[in-house]
C-alpha positions as CSV (number, residue, x, y, z in Angstrom):
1,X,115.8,98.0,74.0
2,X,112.9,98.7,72.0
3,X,111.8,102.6,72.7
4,X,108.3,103.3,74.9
5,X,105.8,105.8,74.6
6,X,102.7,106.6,76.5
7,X,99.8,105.0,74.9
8,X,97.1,108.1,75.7
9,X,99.7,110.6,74.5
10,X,102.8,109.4,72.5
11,X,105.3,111.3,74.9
12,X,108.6,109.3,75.1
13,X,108.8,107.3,78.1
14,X,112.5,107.3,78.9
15,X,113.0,107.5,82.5
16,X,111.1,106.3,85.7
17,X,109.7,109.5,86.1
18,X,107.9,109.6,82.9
19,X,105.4,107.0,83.9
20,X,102.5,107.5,85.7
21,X,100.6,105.5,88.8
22,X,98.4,102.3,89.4
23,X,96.0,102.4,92.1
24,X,98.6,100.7,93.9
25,X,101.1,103.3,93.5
26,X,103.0,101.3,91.3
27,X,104.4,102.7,88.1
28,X,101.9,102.2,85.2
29,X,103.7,100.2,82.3
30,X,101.9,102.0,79.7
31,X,100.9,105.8,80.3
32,X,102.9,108.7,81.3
33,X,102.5,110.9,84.5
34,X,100.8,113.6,82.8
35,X,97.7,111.8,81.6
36,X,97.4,108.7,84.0
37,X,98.2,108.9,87.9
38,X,96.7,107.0,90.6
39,X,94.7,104.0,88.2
40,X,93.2,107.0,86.8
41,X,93.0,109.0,84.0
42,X,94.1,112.7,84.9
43,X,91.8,113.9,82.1
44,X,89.0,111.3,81.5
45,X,86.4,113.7,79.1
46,X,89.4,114.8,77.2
47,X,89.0,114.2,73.0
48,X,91.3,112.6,70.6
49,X,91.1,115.8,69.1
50,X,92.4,118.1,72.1
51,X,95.0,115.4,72.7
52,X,96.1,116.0,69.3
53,X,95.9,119.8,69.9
54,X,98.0,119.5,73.2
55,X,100.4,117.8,71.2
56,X,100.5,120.0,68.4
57,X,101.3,122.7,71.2
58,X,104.3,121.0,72.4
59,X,106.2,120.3,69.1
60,X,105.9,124.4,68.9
61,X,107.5,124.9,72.4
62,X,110.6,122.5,71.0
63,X,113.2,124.3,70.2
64,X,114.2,122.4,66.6
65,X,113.9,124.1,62.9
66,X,111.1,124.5,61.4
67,X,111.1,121.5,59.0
68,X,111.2,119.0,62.3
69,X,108.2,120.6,63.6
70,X,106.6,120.3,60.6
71,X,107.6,116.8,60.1
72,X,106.7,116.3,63.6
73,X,102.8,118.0,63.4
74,X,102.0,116.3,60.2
75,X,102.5,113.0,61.9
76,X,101.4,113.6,65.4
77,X,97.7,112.6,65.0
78,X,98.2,109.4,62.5
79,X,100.8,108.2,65.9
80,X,98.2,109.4,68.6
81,X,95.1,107.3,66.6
82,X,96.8,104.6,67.2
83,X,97.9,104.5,71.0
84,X,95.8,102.1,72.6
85,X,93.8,104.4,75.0
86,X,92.3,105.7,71.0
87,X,92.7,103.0,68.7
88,X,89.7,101.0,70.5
89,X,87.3,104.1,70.1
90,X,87.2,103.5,66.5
């Protein structure tokens, strides 16, 4: 089963919790419950470069060693540029 992540954010999408809404109250198939509830995004104005920020300050509350996180920083934004919600803002 090939492995899901949100497409605004990059967080894993592993259990039915993880996703977030359609207008309809069914479970969106592409975003997670943090940015995307209701048909709608939960923060509309926010940035590529926040996101990248916010995810930047997650991977420092993860307890792994240091060389994960690093790993983990240095890729974060490449991974987020190309979710869909910010690859067609090029």
């Amino acid at each position: 089963m090939k492995k899901q992540f949100c497409q605004s954010c990059g967080m894993p999408l592993t259990q039915a919790s993880d996703f977030g809404t359609e207008k309809d109250g069914s479970q969106s198939s592409e975003y997670c419950h943090f940015c995307y509830q209701n048909g709608s995004w939960t923060q509309p104005e926010i940035s590529l470069e926040e996101t990248i920020a916010k995810g930047h300050q997650a991977i420092d509350q993860m307890q792994i060693n240091p060389l994960k996180k690093w790993f983990f920083k240095t890729f974060c934004g490449m991974q987020i540029k190309s979710l869909k919600r910010w690859s067609s803002k090029k």
